[in-house]
C-alpha positions in Angstrom: 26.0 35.0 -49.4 23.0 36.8 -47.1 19.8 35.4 -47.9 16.9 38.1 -47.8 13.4 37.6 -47.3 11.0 39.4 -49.1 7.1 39.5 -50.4 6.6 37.6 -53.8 6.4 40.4 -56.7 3.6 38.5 -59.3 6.5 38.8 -62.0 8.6 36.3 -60.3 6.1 34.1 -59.6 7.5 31.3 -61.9 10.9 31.3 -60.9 8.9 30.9 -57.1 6.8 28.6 -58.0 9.8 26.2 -59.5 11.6 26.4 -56.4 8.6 24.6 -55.1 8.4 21.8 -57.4 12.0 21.0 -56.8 11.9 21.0 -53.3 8.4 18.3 -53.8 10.7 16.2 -56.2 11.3 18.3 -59.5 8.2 17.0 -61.2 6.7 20.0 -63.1 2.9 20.5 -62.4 0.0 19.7 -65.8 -0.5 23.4 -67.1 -4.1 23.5 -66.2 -3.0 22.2 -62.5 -0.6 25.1 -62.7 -2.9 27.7 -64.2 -5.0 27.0 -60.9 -2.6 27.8 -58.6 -1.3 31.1 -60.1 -4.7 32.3 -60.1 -5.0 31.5 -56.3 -2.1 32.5 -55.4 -2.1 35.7 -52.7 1.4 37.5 -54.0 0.4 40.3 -50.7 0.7 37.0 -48.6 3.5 34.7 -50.2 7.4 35.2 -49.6 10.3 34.2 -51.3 13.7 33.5 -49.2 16.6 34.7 -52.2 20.0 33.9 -51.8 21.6 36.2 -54.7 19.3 35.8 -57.5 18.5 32.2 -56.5 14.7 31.6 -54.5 15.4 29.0 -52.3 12.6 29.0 -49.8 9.1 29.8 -50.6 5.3 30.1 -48.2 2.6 31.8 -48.8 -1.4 32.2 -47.1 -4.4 31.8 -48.7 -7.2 34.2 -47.1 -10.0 31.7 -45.7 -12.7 31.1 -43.6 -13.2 27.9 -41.6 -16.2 26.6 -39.5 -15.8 25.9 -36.1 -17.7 24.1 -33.4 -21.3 26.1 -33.2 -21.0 27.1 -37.0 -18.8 30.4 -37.2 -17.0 30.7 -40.0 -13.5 31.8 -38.4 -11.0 34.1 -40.3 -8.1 31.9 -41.0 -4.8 32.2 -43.1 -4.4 28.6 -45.1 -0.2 28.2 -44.9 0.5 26.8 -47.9 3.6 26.3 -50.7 6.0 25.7 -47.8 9.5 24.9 -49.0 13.4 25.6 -48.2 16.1 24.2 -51.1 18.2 21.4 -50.1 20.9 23.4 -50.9 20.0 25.7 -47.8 18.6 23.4 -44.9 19.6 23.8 -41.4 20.2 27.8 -41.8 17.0 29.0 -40.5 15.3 29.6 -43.4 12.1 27.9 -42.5 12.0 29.5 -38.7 12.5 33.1 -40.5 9.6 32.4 -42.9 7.4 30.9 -39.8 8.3 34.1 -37.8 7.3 36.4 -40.6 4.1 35.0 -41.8 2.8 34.3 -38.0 3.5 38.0 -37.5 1.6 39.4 -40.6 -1.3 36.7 -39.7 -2.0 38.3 -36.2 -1.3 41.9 -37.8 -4.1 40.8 -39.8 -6.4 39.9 -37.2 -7.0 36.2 -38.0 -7.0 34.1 -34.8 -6.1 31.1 -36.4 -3.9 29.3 -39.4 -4.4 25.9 -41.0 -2.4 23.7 -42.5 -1.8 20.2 -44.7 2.1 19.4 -43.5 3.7 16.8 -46.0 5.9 15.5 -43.4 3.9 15.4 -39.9 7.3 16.2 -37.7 8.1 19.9 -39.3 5.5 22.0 -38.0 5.0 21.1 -34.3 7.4 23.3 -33.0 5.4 25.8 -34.7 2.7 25.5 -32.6 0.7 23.5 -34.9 -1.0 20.4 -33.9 -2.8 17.7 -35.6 -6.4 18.2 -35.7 -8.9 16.5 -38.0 -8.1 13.2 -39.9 -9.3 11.9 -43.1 -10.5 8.3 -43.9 -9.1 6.1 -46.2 -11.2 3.1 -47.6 -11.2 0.8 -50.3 -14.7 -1.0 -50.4 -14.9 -4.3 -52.1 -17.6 -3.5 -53.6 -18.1 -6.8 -55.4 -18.9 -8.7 -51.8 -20.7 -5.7 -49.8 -24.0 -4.9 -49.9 -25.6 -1.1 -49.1 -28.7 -1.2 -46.8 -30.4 2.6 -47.8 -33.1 4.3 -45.4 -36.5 5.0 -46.8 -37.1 7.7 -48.9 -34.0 6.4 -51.5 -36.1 5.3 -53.9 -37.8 8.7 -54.1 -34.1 10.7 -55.5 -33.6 11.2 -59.3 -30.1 10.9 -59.9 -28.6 12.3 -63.4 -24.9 12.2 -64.9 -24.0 15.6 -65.9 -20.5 17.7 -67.4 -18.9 19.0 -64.3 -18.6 22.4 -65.8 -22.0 22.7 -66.0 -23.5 23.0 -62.6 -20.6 24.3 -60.6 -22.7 27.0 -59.6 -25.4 24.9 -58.2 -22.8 22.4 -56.5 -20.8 25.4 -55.1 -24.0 26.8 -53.3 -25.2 23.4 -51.8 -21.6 23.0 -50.2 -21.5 26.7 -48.8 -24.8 25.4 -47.3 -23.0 22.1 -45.9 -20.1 24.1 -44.6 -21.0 25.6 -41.0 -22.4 22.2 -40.0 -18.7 20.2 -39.9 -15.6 22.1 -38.1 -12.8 22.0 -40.2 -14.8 22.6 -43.2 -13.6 25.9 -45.7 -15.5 28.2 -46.9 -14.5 29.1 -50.2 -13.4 32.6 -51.8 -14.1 33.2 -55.5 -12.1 30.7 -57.6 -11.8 28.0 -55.1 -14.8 26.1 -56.5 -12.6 25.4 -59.6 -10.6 23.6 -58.0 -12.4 20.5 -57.7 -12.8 20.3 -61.8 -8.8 20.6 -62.5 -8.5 18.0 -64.2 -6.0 17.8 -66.8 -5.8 14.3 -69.2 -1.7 14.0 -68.1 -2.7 13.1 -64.6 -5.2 10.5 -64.8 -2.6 7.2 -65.0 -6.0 5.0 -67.1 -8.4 7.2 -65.2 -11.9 8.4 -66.8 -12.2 12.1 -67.2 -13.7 13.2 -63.9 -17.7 13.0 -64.1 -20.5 14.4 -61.9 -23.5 12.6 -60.5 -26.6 15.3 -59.1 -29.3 14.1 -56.7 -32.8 15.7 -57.0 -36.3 15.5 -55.7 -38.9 17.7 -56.9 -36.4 19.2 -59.3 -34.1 20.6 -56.4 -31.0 19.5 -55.8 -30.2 17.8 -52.9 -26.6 16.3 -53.1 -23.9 15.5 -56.0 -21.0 14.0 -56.0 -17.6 14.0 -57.9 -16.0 10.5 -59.4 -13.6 8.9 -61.7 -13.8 5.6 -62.6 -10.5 3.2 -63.8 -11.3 0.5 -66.0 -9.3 -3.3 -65.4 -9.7 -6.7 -66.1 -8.8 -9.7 -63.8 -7.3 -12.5 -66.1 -8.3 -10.8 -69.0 -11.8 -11.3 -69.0 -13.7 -10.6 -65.2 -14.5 -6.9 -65.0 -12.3 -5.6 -62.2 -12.3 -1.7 -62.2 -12.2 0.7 -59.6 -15.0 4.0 -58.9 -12.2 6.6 -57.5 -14.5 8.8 -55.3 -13.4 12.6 -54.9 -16.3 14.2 -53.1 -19.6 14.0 -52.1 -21.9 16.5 -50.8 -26.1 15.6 -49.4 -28.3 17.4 -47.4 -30.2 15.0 -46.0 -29.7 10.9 -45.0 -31.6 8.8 -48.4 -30.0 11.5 -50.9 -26.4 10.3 -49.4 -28.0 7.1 -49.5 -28.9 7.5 -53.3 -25.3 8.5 -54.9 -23.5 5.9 -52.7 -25.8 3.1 -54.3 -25.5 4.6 -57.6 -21.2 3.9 -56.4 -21.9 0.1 -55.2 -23.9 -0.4 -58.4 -21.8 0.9 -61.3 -20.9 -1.9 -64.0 -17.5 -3.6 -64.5 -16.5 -1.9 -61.3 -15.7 -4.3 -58.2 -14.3 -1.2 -55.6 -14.7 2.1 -54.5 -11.9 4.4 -53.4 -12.0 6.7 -51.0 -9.1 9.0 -50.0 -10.3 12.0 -48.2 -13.8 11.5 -46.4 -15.0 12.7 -42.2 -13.7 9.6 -40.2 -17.7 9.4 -39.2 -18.7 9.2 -42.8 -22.3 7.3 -42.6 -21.4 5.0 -45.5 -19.6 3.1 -42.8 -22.9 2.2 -40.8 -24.7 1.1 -44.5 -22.4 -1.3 -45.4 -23.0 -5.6 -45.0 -18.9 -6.0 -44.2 -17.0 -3.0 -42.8 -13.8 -5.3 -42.9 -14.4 -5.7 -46.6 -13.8 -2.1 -47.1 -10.4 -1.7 -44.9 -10.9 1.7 -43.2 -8.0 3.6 -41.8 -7.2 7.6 -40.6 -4.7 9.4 -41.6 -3.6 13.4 -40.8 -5.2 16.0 -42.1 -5.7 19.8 -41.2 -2.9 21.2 -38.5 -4.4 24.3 -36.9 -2.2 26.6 -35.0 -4.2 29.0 -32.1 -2.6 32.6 -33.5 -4.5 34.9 -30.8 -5.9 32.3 -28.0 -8.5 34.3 -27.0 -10.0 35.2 -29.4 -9.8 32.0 -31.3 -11.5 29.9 -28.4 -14.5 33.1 -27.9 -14.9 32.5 -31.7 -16.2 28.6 -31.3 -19.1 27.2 -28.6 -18.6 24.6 -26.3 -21.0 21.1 -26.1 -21.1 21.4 -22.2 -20.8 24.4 -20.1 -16.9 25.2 -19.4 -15.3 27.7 -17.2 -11.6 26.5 -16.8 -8.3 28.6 -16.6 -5.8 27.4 -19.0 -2.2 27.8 -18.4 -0.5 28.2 -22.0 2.6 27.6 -22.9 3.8 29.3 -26.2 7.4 30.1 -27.1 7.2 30.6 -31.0 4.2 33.1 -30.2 4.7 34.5 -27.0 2.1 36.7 -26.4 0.0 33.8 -26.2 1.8 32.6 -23.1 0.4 32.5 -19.5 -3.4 32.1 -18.3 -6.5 32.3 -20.1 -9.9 31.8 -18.6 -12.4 30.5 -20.6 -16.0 30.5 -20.2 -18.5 29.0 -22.0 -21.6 27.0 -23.2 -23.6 26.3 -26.3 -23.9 29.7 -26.9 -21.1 31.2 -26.8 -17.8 31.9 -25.2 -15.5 34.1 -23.8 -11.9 33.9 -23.3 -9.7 36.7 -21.1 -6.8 37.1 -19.5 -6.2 36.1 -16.0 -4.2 35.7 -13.1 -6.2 33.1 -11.6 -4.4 30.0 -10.5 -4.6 27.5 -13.5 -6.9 24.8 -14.0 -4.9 22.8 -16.8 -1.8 23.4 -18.2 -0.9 22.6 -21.9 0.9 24.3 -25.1 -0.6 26.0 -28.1 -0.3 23.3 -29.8 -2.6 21.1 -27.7 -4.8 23.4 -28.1 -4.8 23.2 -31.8 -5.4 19.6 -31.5 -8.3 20.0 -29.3 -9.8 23.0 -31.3 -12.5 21.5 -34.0 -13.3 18.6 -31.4 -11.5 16.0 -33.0 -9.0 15.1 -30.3 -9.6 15.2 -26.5 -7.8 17.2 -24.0 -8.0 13.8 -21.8 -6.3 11.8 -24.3 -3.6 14.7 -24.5 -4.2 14.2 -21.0 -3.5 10.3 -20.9 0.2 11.2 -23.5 1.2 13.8 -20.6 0.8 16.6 -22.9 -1.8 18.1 -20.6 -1.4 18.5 -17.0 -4.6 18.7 -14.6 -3.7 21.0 -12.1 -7.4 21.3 -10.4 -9.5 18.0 -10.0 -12.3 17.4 -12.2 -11.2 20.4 -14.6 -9.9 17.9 -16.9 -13.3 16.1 -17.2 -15.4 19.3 -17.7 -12.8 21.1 -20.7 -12.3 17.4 -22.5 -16.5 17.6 -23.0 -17.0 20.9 -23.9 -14.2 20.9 -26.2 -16.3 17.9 -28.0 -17.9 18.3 -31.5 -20.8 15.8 -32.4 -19.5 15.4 -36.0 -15.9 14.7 -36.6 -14.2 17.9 -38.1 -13.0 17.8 -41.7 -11.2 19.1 -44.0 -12.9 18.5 -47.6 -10.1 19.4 -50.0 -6.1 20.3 -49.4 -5.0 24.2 -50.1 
């Protein structure tokens, strides 16, 4: 049979959304956890690949804004609920859903699209490249000691329901958001997101519990945790603090709710899965060892319109450079850009200047939030030099002085 591809209608959103959790191991979601992503889903932006009356490949776009080096908050489509059946692999399915949805994002007028890919080798050839990491850590929290900065002692911290000050939390990270690349700004019903929390998931798990920072009866930082009881030999306390996020606005409130994290009882580690690969917890700490550190992938970013996604960001050094781009997937990205720039601003226009470096869109991804530089693109042969010194002067000003970072998945 002829497969057809088609926007998602909201009434077949179930049979959709099953096609996904087969395709990411046939585990049905929680109901809450499910609930959660109805309500975000963008039916205008999802599409369904039928075969008869059978969905067997599903994506959709959330509608976002991301922050970008200099603090813009960059239109963005967020590429999510990517899957093709096993039943219909190798027939294009994927490519004609890729086409589609990179089409409608530029008809749209975003410049860029993010994603989280489950399996790091699909979307390259895409045009989407690896651009922030996430750190991993497990902090023996038993052996290592915090050092704080002044001013700690000074923060009132207070456990409080979740629920109950989402609204303050949610407008203390919009505050937090234009200062990292990477990070999202969030549309209505986003913030819930982070409180899903349903009682089926937690494998020994606390419910999930809130801890605020204040001084002078503001707040200045909270953060989200879990905590898992265990015993070692059946009587020395051995639990875990499972850390899910943490937001401060200035150096001894961060400094507050992480010793609050060291110091909780019957606990010996703290477990972090998703924090900036510059988190300043890593500077604190007696033993970095003891806490076992290690990066992992995170946000993939695809350039949709090169110019005017590299005008949208500034640049930590001034830049003028003509980039030779190489994009088959999205050809009218293809050929030479120049790009000037500074702290600033930026401006990025078609040329026919003879290039400075040559490289693909999705190098260019890589590089975009200023996690990865162009000279160690450079140094894998994915970016050519073609005039001396041009190399040096694009890998700066591409830089970011805080490692982008992407807070929560989409």
């Amino acid at each position: 049979m002829t497969t057809e591809l088609r926007v998602l209608r909201p009434e077949d959103w179930d049979r959709w959304f099953s096609t996904l959790e087969l395709a990411f191991g046939g585990v049905r979601e929680a109901e809450e956890e499910r609930e959660f992503d109805r309500s975000v889903t963008e039916c205008e932006r999802s599409l369904g690949v039928w075969d008869g009356t059978d969905v067997v490949g599903t994506s959709g776009a959330f509608s976002f804004r991301v922050a970008v080096p200099g603090g813009a908050l960059v239109p963005a489509a967020g590429v999510t609920m990517v899957s093709v059946a096993p039943t219909h692999r190798r027939r294009g399915v994927l490519t004609a859903m890729m086409r589609r949805q990179l089409d409608d994002v530029r008809e749209l007028g975003e410049p860029l699209a993010l994603l989280t890919a489950s399996e790091p080798s699909i979307y390259g050839r895409f045009g989407y490249g690896a651009a922030t990491q996430q750190l991993y850590a497990d902090i023996d929290s038993a052996r290592v000691r915090l050092a704080v900065p002044p001013g700690t002692d000074d923060v009132r911290l207070r456990l409080v329901p979740p629920g109950d000050v989402l609204d303050e939390c949610e407008a203390l990270y919009a505050r937090q958001v234009p200062a990292r690349p990477g990070m999202l700004a969030r549309t209505p019903g986003w913030e819930r997101q982070g409180l899903v929390d349903p009682e089926s998931e937690r494998s020994g798990k606390s419910p999930l519990q809130c801890l605020l920072a204040e001084r002078e009866g503001e707040l200045v930082g909270y953060a989200r945790f879990r905590t898992k009881p265990d015993w070692h030999s059946l009587a020395v306390p051995d639990g875990s603090a499972i850390l899910h996020d943490l937001e401060a606005v200035d150096p001894a409130a961060y400094a507050a709710l992480w010793r609050y994290l060291f110091d909780l009882d019957l606990t010996s580690k703290i477990v972090l899965r998703n924090r900036p690969v510059d988190d300043a917890w890593q500077h604190m700490v007696s033993d970095i060892r003891r806490c076992a550190p290690q990066a992992r992938d995170s946000l993939y970013v695809r350039l949709v319109e090169v110019g005017a996604a590299l005008s949208a960001r500034t640049y930590q050094a001034p830049v003028d450079v003509v980039l030779d781009v190489e994009d088959a997937f999205c050809p009218w990205n293809a050929g030479r850009w120049r790009l000037t720039g500074d702290t600033k601003g930026a401006s990025c226009e078609r040329t026919t200047d003879p290039a400075d470096l040559a490289l693909s869109v999705r190098e260019l991804g890589q590089a975009y939030l200023g996690g990865f530089s162009l000279a160690s693109l450079a140094a894998a042969g994915r970016v050519r030099e073609l005039r001396g010194g041009a190399l040096a002067e694009a890998s700066v000003a591409f830089g970011s002085a805080v490692a982008p970072f992407l807070p929560h998945g989409f």
